[in-house]
C-alpha positions in Angstrom: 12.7 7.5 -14.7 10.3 5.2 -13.3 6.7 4.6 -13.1 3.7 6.0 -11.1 3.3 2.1 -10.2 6.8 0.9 -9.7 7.8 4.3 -7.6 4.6 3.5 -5.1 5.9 -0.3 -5.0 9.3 0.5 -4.3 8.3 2.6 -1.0 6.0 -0.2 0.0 8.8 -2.9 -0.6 11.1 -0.9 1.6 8.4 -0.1 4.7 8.5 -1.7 7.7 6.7 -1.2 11.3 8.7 0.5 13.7 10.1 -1.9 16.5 9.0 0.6 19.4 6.3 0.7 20.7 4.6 2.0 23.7 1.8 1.4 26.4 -0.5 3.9 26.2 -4.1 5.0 28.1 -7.0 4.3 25.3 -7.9 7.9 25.4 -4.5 8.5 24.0 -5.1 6.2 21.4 -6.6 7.0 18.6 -5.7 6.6 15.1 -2.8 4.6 16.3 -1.8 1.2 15.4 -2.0 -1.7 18.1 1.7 -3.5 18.2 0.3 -6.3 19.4 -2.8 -8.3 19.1 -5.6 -8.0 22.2 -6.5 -10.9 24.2 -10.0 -10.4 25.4 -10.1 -10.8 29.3 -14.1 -11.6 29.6 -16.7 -13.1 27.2 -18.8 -10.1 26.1 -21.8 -10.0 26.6 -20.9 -11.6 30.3 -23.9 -12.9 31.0 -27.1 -13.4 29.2 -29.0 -10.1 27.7 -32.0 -9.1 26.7 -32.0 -7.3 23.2 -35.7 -5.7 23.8 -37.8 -4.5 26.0 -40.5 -7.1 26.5 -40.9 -10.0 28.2 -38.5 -13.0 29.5 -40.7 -16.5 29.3 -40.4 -19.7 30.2 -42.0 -21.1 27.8 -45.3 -23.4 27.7 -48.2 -25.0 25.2 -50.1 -21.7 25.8 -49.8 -17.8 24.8 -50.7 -16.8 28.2 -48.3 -16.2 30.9 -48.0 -14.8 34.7 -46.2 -11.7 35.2 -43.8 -12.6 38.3 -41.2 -10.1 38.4 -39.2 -7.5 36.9 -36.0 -6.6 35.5 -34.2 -3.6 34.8 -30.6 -2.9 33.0 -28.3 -3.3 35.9 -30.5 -5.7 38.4 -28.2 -8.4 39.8 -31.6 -10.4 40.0 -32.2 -14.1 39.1 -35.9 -14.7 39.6 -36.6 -18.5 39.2 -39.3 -18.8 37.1 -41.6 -21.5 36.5 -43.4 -23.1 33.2 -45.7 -20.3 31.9 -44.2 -17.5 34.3 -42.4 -14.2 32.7 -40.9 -11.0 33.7 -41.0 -7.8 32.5 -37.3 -7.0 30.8 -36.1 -4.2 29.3 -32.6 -3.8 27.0 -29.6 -4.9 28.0 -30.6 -6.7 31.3 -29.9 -10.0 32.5 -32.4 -13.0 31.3 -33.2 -15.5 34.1 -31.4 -18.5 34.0 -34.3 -20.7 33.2 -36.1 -18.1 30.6 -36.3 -19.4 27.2 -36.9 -16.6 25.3 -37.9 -12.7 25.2 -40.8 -11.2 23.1 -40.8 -7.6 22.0 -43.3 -5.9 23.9 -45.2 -4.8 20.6 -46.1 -8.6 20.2 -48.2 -8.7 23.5 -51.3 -7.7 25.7 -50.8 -7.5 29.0 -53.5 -6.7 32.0 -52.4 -6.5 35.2 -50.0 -9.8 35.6 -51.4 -11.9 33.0 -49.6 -11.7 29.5 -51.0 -12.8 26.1 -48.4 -13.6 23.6 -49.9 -12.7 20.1 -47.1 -14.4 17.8 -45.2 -17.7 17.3 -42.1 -17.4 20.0 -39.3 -19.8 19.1 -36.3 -20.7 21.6 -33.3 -17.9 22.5 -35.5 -15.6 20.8 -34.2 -11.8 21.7 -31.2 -13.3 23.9 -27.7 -11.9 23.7 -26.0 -15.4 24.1 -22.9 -15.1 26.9 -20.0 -14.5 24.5 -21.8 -14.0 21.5 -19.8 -11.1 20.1 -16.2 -12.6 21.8 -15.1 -15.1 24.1 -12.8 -14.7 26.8 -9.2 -15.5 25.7 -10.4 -14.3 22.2 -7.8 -12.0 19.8 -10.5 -9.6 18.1 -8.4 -7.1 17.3 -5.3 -7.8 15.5 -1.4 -6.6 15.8 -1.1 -3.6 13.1 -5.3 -2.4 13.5 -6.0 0.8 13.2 -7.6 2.3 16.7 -10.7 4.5 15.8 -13.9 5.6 17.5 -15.5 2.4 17.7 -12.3 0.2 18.4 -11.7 2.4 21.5 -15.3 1.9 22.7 -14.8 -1.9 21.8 -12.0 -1.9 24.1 -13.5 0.2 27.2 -16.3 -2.4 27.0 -13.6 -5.4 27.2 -12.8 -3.7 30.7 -9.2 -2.8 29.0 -8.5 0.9 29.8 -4.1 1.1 28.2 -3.2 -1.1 25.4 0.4 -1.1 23.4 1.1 0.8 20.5 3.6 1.5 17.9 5.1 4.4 18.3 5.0 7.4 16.2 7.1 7.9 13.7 9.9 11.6 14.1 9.6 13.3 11.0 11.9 16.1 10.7 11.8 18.5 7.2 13.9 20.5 5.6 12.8 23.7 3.7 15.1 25.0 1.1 15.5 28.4 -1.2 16.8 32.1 -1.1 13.7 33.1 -2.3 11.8 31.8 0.6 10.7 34.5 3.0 8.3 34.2 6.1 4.8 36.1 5.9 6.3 38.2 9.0 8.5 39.7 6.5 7.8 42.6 4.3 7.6 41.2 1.0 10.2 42.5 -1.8 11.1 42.2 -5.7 12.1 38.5 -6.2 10.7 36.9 -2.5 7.5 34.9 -2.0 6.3 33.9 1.5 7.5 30.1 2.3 4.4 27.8 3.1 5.4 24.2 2.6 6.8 23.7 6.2 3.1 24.6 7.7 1.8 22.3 4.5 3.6 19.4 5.5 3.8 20.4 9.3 -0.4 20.4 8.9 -0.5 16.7 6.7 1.6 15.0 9.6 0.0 16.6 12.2 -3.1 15.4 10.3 -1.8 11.7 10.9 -1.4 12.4 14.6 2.1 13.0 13.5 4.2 16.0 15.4 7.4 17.3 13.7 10.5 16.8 15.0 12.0 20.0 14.0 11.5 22.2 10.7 14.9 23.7 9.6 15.3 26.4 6.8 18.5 25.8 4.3 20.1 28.4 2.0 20.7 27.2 -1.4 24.1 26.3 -0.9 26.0 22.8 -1.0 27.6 23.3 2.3 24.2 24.7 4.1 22.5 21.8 2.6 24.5 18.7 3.4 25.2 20.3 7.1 21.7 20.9 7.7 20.6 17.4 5.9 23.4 15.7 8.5 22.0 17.2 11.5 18.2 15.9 10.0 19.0 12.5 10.5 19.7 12.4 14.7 17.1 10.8 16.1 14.3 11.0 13.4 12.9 7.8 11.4 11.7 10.2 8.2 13.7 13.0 6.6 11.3 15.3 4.4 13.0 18.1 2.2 10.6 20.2 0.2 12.7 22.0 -2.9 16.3 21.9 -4.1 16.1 18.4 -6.1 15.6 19.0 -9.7 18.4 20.0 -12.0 19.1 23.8 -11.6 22.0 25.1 -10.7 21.2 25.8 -7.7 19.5 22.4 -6.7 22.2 21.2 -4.2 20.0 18.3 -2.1 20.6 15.4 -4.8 24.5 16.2 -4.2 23.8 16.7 -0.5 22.5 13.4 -0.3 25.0 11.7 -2.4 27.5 13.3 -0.2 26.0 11.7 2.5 25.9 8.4 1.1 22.5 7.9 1.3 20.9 5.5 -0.3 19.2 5.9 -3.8 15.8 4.2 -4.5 14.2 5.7 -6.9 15.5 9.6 -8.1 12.2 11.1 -11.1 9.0 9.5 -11.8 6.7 10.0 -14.9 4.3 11.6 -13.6 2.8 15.7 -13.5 3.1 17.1 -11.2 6.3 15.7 -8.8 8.7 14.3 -12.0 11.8 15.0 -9.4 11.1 13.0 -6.2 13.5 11.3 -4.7 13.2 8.3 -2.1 16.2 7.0 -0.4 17.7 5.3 2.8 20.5 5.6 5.3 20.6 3.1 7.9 16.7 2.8 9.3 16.3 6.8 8.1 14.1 7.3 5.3 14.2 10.7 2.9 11.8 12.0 0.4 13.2 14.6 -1.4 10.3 16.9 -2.6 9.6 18.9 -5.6 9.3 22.9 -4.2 6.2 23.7 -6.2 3.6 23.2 -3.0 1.2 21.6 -5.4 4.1 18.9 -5.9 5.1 18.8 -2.7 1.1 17.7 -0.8 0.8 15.6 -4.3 4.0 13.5 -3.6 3.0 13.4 0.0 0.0 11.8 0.0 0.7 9.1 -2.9 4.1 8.2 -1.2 5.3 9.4 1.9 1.7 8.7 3.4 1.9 5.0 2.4 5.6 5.0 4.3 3.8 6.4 7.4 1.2 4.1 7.5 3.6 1.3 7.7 6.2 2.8 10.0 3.1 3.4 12.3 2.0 -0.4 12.2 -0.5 -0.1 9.7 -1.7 -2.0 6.6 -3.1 1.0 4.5 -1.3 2.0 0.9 -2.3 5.5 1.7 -5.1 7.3 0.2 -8.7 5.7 0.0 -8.7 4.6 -4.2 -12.6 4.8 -5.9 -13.4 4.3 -9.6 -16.4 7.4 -10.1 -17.7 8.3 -13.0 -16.3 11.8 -14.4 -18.8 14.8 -14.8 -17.5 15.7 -18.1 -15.3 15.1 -21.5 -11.4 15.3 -20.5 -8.5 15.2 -23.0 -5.2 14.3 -22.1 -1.8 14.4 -24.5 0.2 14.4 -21.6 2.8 11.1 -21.9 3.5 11.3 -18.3 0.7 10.1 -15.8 -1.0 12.7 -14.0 -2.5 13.6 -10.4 -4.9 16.3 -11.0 -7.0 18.1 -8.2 -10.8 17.8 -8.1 -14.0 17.4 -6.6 -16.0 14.2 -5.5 -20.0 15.3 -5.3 -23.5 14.0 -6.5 -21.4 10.3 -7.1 -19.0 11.9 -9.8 -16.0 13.8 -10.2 -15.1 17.0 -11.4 -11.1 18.2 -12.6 -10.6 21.3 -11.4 -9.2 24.2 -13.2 -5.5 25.9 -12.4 -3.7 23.1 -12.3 0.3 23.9 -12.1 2.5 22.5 -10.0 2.9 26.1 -8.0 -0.7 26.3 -7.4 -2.3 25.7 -4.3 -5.6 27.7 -4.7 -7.5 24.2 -6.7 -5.9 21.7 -3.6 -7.5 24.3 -0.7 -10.5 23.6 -3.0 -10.1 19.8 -3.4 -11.4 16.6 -1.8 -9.9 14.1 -4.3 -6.9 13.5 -6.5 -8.0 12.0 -10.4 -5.1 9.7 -11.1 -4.9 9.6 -15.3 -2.2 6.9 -16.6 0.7 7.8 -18.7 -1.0 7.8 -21.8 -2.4 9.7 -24.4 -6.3 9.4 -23.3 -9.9 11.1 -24.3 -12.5 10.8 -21.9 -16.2 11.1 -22.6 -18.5 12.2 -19.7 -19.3 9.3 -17.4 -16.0 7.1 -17.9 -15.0 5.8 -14.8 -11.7 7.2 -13.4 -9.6 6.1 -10.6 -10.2 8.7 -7.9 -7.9 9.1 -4.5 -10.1 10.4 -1.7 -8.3 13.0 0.2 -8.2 12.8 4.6 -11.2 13.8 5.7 -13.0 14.4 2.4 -16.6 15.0 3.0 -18.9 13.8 -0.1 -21.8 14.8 -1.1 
């Protein structure tokens, strides 16, 4: 068994970016990682812009000015203005060439065309220099950045409407277990409704991820290796949720042996998830899951996430890592490391109760995972703890 620490190092060691990629329109593009760096076409701003609404001056000895002209957002005007002349300018439009400066409207007196100037005004005052934010030819945005909100806008204001992408990673996962029935189903003495293909199906799709196909194995040897064989055709991650502890019944490590796959790592120290396994064959990753769903989205987010991430072109190590101060005493004898549900609100962090492995009623309730080290540990109230932030965790 290995390490919380070595486990995550060992899937980041053996990520790579995906070699496809794809040239996609912007609208398309969000959350998705640029496979190559953007060259900027124009300077931006293009031309020189007021950042008020005021007054564009050429500037004199005296704090009164004539009132020549005026300028709108959009005007394709140049008025020539002379010493002690000004127009009236509003945000975002062009400054005359010869205008040294532009004071807020707040700072001045005007009746009818004259202007009094009631503060000190010094040189390129209020001007948006002509590629002050990037110059033409420019790379702002590198290979591997992560396209959000604001990159997207960035990008439509470049003049660039596609741009190239990695391509998405095909995940496909396997479900395993007689008991497994779905919720169509009546349920019967020694069944429980499956739910870990629509909890993994949900966390990809999440990632702007879309499943490849979502197969359902009987726990068998010969179901599982033909059903793990058929998984790796066209697919870059292999996901299988159950079957790869030590029962006897737990066919997917032999499975995978079988199909000389790779072994990375196979049980980490850690509660809950102990039986993960991470292996390789050819360019086809697997994570084999623990069943208990609680184990399953744990695993997921602290190591197949980070694998995502960098298949997509990314830089992330997964989930967003905080040390908060914990809202009350915790004890833990536990010599494995642990990765307990909770809450993030009011700037500290609360464990929640019903922790096992099989429970998923604290996760629907979570917004953050408290990693505790493999160590026998007491916690008073107010120690900081390293907290994981789950996707779209709203604090309060």
């Amino acid at each position: 068994m290995i390490t919380v620490e070595e486990a995550l190092a060992l899937v980041l060691e053996n990520s790579f970016p995906l070699e496809e990629s794809e040239i996609l329109p912007i609208n398309q593009c969000l959350n998705r990682n640029l496979a190559k760096a953007v060259k900027a076409p124009i300077d931006l701003p293009s031309f020189r812009l007021s950042s008020m609404d005021g007054y564009a001056l050429c500037l004199h000895q005296s704090n009164i000015y004539s009132i020549v002209d005026e300028i709108k957002a959009g005007d394709a005007t140049n008025p020539s203005l002379k010493i002690g002349e000004c127009v009236r300018i509003f945000t975002g439009a062009v400054v005359p060439d010869n205008a040294d400066a532009v004071i807020m409207q707040e700072k001045t007196i005007r009746k009818q065309d004259t202007l009094t100037i009631e503060t000190p005004v010094n040189k390129g005052q209020n001007i948006r220099l002509v590629g002050s934010q990037v110059k033409k030819e420019d790379f702002p945005l590198e290979k591997g950045q992560l396209l959000q909100a604001s990159g997207l806008a960035f990008l439509k204001s470049l003049g660039i409407d596609e741009v190239e992408v990695v391509r998405l990673p095909k995940v496909t996962i396997i479900i395993t277990g007689n008991e497994l029935i779905p919720s169509s189903e009546k349920l019967t003495r020694g069944k429980i409704y499956e739910s870990n293909s629509i909890l993994l199906q949900s966390a990809l799709i999440h990632q702007g991820i879309e499943t490849q196909l979502i197969s359902f194995t009987e726990d068998s040897l010969k179901a599982t290796t033909t059903n793990l064989k058929k998984a790796f055709f066209n697919t870059d991650v292999v996901l299988v949720s159950g079957g790869i502890s030590v029962g006897d019944y737990d066919f997917v490590k032999q499975a995978l042996k079988e199909l000389e796959v790779k072994e990375i790592f196979y049980k980490v120290r850690q509660r809950p998830g102990k039986p993960l396994f991470f292996g390789k064959k050819e360019r086809v990753f697997v994570f084999a899951l623990p069943g208990n769903p609680a184990s399953t989205l744990s695993c997921f987010y602290v190591y197949v996430l980070p694998l995502l991430n960098r298949l997509k072109g990314g830089k992330s190590d997964g989930l967003i890592r905080l040390s908060i101060p914990i809202e009350h005493d915790f004890k833990s004898v536990e010599p494995r490391a642990l990765f307990l549900k909770a809450t993030v609100q009011n700037k500290t962090v609360r464990i929640l109760d019903r922790q096992h492995s099989s429970m998923l009623v604290s996760f629907a309730m979570a917004n953050a995972l408290v990693y505790i080290p493999e160590q026998d540990i007491l916690l008073k109230k107010g120690s900081m703890v390293e907290t994981l932030l789950l996707p779209n965790s709203i604090l309060n």
